[in-house]
Structure formats: structure tokens, C-alpha cells
C-alpha atoms as one frame of an Amber mdcrd trajectory, in Angstrom:
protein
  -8.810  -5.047  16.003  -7.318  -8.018  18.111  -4.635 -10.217  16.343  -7.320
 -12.819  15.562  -8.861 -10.191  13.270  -5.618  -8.688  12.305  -4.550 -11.894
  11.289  -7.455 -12.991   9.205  -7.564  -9.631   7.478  -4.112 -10.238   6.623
  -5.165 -13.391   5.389  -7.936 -11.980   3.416  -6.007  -9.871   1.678  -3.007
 -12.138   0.353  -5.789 -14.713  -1.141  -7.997 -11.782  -2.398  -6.762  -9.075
  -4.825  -6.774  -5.616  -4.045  -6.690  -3.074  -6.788  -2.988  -1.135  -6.690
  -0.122   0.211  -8.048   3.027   1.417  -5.523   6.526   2.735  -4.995  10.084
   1.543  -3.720  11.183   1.938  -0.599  14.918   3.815  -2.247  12.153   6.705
  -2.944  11.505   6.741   0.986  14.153   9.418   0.732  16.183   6.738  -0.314
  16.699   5.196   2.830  13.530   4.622   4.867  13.162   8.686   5.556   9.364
   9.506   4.572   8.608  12.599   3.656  10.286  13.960   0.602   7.402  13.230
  -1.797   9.030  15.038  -4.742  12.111  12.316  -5.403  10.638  10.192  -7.853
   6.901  11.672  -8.492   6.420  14.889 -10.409   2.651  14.804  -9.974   0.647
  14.335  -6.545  -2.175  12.714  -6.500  -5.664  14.318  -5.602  -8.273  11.674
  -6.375  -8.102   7.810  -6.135 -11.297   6.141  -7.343 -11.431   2.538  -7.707
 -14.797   1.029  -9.039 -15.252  -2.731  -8.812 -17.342  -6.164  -8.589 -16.472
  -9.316  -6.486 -17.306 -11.442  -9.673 -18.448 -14.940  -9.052 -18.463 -14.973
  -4.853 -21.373 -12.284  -5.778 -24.644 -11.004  -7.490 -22.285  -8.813  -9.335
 -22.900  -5.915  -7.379 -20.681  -2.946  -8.332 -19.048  -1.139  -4.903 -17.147
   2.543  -5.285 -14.033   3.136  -2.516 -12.418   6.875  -3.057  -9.453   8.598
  -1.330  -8.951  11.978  -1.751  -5.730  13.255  -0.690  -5.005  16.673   1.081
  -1.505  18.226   0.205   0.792  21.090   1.799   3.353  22.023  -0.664   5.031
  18.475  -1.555   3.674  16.564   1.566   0.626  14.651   2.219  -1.343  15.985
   4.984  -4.963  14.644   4.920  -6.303  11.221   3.583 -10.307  10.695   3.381
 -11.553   7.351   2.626 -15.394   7.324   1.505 -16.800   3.901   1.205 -20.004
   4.103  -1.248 -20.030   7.486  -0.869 -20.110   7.552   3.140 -16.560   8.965
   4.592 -15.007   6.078   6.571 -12.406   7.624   8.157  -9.608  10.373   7.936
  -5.826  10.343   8.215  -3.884  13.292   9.295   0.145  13.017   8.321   2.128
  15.338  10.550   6.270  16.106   9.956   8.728  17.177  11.473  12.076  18.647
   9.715  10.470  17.658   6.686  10.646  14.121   7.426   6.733  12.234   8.700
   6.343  11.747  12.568   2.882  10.636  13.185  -0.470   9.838  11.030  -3.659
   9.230  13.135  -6.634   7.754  12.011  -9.878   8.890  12.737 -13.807   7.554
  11.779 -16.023   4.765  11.395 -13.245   2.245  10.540 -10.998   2.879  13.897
  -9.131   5.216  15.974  -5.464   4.880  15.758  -2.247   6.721  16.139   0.764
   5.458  14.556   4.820   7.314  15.586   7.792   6.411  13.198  10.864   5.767
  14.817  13.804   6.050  12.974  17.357   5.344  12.835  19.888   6.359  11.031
  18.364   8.457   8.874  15.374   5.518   8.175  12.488   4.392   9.216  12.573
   1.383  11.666   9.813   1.037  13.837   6.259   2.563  13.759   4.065   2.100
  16.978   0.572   1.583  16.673  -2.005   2.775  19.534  -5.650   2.603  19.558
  -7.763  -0.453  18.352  -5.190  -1.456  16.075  -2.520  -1.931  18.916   0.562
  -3.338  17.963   3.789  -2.518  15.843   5.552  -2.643  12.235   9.384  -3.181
  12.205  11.327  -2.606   9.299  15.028  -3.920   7.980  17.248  -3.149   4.907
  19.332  -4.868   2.675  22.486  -3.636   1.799  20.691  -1.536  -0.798  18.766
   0.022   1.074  15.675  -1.172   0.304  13.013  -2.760   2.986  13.950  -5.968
   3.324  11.287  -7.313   6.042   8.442  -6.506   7.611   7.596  -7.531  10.770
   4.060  -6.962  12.701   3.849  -7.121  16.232   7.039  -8.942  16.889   7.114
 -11.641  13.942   2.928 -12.096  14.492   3.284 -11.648  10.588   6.409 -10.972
   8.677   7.071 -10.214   5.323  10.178 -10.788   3.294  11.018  -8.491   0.196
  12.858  -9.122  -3.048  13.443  -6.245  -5.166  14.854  -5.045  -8.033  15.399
  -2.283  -9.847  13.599  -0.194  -7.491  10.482  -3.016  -7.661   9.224  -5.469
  -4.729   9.019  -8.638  -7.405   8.528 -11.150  -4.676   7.086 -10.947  -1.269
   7.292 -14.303   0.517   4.833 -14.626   3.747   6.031 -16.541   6.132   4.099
 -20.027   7.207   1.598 -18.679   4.520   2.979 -17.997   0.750   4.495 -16.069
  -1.676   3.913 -13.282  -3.947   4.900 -12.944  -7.166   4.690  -8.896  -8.883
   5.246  -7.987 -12.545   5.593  -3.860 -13.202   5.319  -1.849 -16.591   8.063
   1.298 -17.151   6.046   4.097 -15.803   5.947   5.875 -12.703   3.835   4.778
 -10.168   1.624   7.545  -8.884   2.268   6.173  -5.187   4.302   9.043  -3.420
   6.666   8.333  -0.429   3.356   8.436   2.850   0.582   7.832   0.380   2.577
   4.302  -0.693   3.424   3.828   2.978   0.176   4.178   4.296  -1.088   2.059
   1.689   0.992  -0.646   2.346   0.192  -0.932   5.926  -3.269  -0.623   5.521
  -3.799  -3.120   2.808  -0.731  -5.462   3.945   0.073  -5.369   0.143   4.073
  -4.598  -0.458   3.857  -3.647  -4.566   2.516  -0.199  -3.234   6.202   0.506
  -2.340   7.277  -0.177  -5.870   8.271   2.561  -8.711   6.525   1.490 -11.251
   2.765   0.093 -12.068   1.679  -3.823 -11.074   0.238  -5.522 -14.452   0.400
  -9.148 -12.880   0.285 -10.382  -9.659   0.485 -14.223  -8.664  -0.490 -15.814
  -5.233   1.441 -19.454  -4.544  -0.178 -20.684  -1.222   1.745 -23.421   1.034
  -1.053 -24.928   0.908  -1.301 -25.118  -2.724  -4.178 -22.942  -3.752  -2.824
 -20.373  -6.773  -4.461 -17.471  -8.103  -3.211 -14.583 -10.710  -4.600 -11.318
 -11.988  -3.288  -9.262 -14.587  -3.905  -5.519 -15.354  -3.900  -2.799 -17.699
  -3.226   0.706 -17.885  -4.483   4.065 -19.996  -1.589   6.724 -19.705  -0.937
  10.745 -18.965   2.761  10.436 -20.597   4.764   8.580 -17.915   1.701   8.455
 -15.697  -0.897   6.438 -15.149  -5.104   7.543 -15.233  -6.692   4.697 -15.552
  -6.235   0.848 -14.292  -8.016  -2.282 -15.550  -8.624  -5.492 -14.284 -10.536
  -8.745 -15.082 -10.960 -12.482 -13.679 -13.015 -15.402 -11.889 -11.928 -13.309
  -8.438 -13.650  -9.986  -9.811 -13.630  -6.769 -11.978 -12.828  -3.172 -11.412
 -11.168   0.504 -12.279  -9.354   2.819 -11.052  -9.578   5.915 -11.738  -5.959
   8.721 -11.006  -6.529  12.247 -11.090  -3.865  14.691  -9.836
């Protein structure tokens, strides 16, 4: 995908809500270091299945997106999307001292390999090759959470406000803010599932530790737009999400 594209995705997806819930960067090992899916999450995922309707820029047509997730011990090794039943694509996560090196990406959707670079102890840099060329940078506050991310040298960039362990706003530079709301359960998001997530879907609440029940879009350019959601619960974990609004309608569905 050119920048064009990249960019208009991008776009795309601030003004139009995607389904999630996510995961703080802190539980990247606590300092950028992917891998250690067993800090904040007791439960790994198996099944994501999110069921949904564009609402009124459609005939109401209902669309079905799964991932199933692949594990090896407490690490995430395979991702397949299915889109409508069809598998898109796959992702293979590969570590190395515990700690993820590489994820490539493989299928109908594009071909794409993707190294983390780290330093001191977190990740700062992953390098994208393939037909999604380019590269993410990452910096920290002085908690250590993610404060910025960058794509392919400030093409897009991405400032984070967080706390207590939650991205609560997400300001997009020379395009808007975000504004996130979270209940007090876990978020089923582990460490590379949230990660991947977040880059694929250029959506920031997936790094959270809790659930998103209200997100709010202010555009520079005035336009504002909010959904709220709701949750069934497993104890301190979450199996089903609900949402509802002029944008849309939808599930999703957690099974571990």
C-alpha cells in the first residue's frame, strides 16, 4: 500500500469506528519488551468474532471478521484473519529470548515482514518490508508508557495520554483527537495480540488494560462522532461486546 492509501486508511479509520478493546503499553513487559503475555492476562485468547452492520451508509447488510489465534505456551504464534468466512491472511510471531523479533504477514490482504528493534530493554522501532513499506517509531514518557507514535518518519504521528495503565486521549496530529473511556476489567488484549492490533487498525485503546465503553472523535475540522459500548462478563473478563449508533451495529464475540 503506497502512503496515499496508507494515509486514507488511516483516515478511514479515525472517522469510522472499529469494534475493540486493548492493553497498556506498562504490560509490554513493562517497558516496550513484547513478549511476556502472562503479566497482566490470565487467559489467552483463542477466538475473536466480531459480527456487525454499517447502519445507515448501508442496506443493513450484516458482515462476520474472525481471528483465531495460535499459541505456544504463553506466546502468540499464529494469527488467521477470515473475512466472511474466506481466510485473508496469516501472521506468524517469531521470538527470540522470550522477547518478539519478527511477525510476517501472509495472504490475500498483503505480504509483509515487520523486525522490532529495541533499545534498552523496549521496543523502538519496527521496520516494515513488503507492500506495506515503511516504519513505526515509538517514545516513552517518563512512565514508561508509549508516548508517540510515529509512521514513516512523522507521515502520521500519534500522541498518547494515559493513565492508570489506559490510553484516554490520542491526539492525531493535523487531523484530531481521541477521546477513550474504560470499565475495571481486564482487557483480553495480550502484549503481540494488542500490538498487532494497534498497528493494523491504527487504533491506540488496543494497548489499554482495561475494556473501551466510549469512544469520542473531535475532528479539526469540526465533524464529532461518539460510540458507546457494553459488555457481558467471565468474572474479570470480558465474552461479549455491544455496540449501537447512526455509524453502525455489531458484537463481538471472546472465547479463550
Amino acid at each position: 500500500m503506497n502512503r496515499t492509501l496508507k494515509a486514507i486508511a488511516a483516515i478511514m479509520l479515525m472517522m469510522v469506528f472499529a469494534v475493540s478493546c486493548g492493553k497498556t503499553d506498562e504490560n509490554l513487559d513493562n517497558s516496550g519488551n513484547t513478549g511476556n503475555d502472562t503479566v497482566q492476562n490470565a487467559k489467552h485468547l483463542s477466538k475473536v468474532t466480531w459480527i456487525y452492520d454499517e447502519g445507515t451508509y448501508s442496506s443493513h447488510e450484516t458482515f462476520t471478521i474472525v481471528n483465531k489465534l495460535t499459541w505456544s505456551g504463553n506466546q502468540l504464534t499464529n494469527l488467521d484473519y477470515y473475512d466472511g468466512g474466506e481466510l485473508e491472511y496469516t501472521v506468524t510471531f517469531s521470538y527470540n529470548n522470550g522477547r518478539l523479533s519478527e511477525f510476517v504477514r501472509y495472504g490475500n490482504r498483503s505480504n509483509d515482514t515487520f523486525k522490532c528493534v529495541y533499545s534498552g530493554g523496549r521496543l523502538t522501532r519496527i521496520d516494515v518490508t513488503g507492500e506495506d513499506e515503511g516504519s513505526y517509531d515509538f517514545s516513552y514518557d517518563g512512565d514508561g508508557n508509549i508516548a508517540c507514535i510515529s509512521w514513516d518518519n512523522g507521515y502520521f504521528v500519534f500522541n498518547l495520554t494515559w493513565v492508570s495503565g489506559n490510553v484516554v486521549g490520542e491526539e492525531v496530529e493535523s487531523e484530531g483527537s481521541h477521546i477513550y473511556q474504560y470499565d475495571d476489567k481486564k482487557s483480553p488484549y495480550d502484549d503481540t495480540f494488542a500490538l498487532w492490533s494497534t498497528l493494523e487498525e491504527w487504533e491506540m485503546h488496543y494497548l489499554s488494560s482495561n475494556n473501551l465503553v466510549r469512544k469520542q472523535w473531535n475532528s479539526l475540522y469540526g465533524g464529532v462522532s461518539v460510540r458507546e459500548y457494553s459488555y457481558t462478563y467471565d468474572g474479570d473478563y470480558p465474552l461479549t461486546c455491544t455496540y449501537s449508533d447512526d455509524g453502525g451495529s455489531g458484537t463481538i464475540y471472546y472465547e479463550y
